[in-house]
VOGU-3710 file (C-alpha; in Angstrom, 3 decimals, decimal comma):
1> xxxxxxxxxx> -112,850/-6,588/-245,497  -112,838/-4,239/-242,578  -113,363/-1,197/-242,805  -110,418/1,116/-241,980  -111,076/4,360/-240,571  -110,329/7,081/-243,360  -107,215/8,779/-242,808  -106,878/12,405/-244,201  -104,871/12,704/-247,203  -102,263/15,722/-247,010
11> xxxxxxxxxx> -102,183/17,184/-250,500  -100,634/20,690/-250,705  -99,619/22,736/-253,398  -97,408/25,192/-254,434  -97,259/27,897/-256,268  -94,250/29,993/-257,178  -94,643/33,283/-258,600  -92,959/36,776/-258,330  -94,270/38,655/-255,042  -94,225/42,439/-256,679
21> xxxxxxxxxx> -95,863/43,244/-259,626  -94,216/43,700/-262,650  -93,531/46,860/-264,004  -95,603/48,391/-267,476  -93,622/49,661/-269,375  -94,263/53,069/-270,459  -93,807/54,385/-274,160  -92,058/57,314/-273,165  -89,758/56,402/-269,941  -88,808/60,017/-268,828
31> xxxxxxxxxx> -92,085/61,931/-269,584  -93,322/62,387/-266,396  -89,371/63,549/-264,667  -89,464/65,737/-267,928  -92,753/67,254/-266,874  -91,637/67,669/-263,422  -88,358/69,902/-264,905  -90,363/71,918/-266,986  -92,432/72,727/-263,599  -89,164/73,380/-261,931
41> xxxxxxxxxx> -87,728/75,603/-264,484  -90,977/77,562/-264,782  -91,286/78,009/-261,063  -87,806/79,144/-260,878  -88,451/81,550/-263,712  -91,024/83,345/-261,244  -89,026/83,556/-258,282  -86,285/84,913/-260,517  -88,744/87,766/-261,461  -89,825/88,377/-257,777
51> xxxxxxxxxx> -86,635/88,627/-256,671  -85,760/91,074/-259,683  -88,902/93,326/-258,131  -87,638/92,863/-254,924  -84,253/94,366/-255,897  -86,280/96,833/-257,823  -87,859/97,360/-254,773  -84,840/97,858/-252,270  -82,751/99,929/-254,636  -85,755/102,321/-254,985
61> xxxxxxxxxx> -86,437/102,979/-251,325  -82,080/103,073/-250,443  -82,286/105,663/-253,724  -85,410/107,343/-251,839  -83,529/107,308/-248,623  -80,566/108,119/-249,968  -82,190/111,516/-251,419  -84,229/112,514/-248,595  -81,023/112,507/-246,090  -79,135/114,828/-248,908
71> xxxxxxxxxx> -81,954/116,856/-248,818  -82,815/117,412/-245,001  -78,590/117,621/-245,439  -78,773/120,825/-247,640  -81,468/122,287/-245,341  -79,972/122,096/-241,992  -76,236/121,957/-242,809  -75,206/123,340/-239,090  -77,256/121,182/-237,354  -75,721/117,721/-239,503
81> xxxxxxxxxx> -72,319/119,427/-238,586  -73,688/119,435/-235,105  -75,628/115,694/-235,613  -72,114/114,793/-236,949  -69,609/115,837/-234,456  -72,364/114,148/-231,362  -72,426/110,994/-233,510  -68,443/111,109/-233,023  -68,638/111,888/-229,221  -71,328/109,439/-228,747
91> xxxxxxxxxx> -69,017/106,561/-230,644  -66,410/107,062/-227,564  -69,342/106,680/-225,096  -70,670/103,424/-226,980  -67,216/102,142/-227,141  -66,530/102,777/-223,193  -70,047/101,073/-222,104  -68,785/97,998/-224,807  -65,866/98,049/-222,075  -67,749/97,892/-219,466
101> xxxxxxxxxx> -70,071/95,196/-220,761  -67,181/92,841/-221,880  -65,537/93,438/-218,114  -68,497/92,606/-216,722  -68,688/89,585/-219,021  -65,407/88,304/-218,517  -65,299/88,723/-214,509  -69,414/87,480/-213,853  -68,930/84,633/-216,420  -69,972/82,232/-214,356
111> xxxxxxxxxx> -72,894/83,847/-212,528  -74,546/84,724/-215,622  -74,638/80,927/-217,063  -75,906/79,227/-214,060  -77,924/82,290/-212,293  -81,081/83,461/-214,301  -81,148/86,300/-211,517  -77,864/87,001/-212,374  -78,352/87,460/-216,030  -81,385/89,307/-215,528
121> xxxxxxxxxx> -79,934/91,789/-213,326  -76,891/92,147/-215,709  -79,367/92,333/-218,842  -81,310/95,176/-217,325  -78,338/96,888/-215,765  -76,844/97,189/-219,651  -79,486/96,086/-222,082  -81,882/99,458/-221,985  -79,340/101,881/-222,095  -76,927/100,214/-224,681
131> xxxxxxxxxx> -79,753/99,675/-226,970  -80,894/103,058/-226,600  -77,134/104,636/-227,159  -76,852/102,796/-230,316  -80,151/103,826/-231,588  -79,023/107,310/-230,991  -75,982/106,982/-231,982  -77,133/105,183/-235,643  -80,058/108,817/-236,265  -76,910/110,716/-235,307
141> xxxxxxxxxx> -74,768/109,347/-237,835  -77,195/109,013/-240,409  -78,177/113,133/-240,307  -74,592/113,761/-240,008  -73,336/111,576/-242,693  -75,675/112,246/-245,207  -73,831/111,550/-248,716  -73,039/114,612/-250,793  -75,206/113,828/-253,934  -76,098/116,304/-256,643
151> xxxxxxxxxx> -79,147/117,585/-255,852  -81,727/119,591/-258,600  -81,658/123,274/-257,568  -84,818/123,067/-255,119  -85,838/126,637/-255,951  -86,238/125,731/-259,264  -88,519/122,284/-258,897  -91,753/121,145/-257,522  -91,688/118,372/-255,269  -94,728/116,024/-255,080
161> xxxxxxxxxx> -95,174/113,159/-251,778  -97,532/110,147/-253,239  -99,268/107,961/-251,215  -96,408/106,224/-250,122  -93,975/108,921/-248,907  -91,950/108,864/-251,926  -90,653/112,210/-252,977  -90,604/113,159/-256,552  -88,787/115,743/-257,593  -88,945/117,459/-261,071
171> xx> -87,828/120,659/-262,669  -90,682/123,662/-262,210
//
């Protein structure tokens, strides 16, 4: 017998079987999404009750606001006519230089989207003073507008400022 060279045997094997693992299944399914909603819910609770503070908050200082422009109002009535009656005059003014503006707009359209020098020029030619004719004109209308509120007889009360500029007033 001769001997034959050993050849190499090709044995494979396969193996089928699933490629995720499967999935335990949990006594109760929706506990964890439940615990998530409660979360939700609770957390929504709290925002609920900041915002309510916030509110609290805004209503308070408008009321505050609200007060201290009657007041100053009642002390000064001539000079809120006087606040008034500039606050109308100054309305024409704003309302021109809005012209003016919206001219300048419409005419230098083009120069001010494809020249920065351009809109820079135009920004501080009109910027400064617009902005500071509306601030103006907003103090102005404020003092002269002040809402006719009933007011305790100041003679009569004691006012008290706390730490945080509020005004109290109460009856002497």
């Amino acid at each position: 017998m001769q001997n034959s060279p050993s050849r190499p045997y090709f044995v494979s094997q396969i193996t089928v079987a699933p490629f995720y693992a499967p999935v335990a299944v949990r006594s109760e399914p929706f506990s964890e999404l439940c615990g998530l909603m409660r979360e939700m819910i609770f957390t929504q609770g709290q925002q609920n009750e900041l915002l309510k503070e916030l509110i609290d908050h805004v209503g308070q200082t408008r009321k505050q606001k609200v007060l201290e422009l009657a007041l100053w109002k009642r002390s000064n009535p001539e000079l809120a006519e006087y606040c008034r009656r500039a606050a109308l005059k100054l309305e024409r003014v704003q309302s021109d230089l809005l012209a003016s503006i919206t001219e300048e707009v419409d005419s230098n359209a083009d120069v001010l989207l494809d020249s920065e020098f351009g809109l820079s020029e135009f920004l501080d030619r009109f910027g400064p003073k617009f902005m500071h004719l509306n601030s103006l004109f907003q103090i102005l209308a404020q003092l002269g507008n002040a809402p006719e509120i009933q007011i305790p007889d100041t003679d009569h009360c004691e006012s008290e400022t706390n730490t945080s500029g509020t005004i109290k007033i109460r009856p002497a």
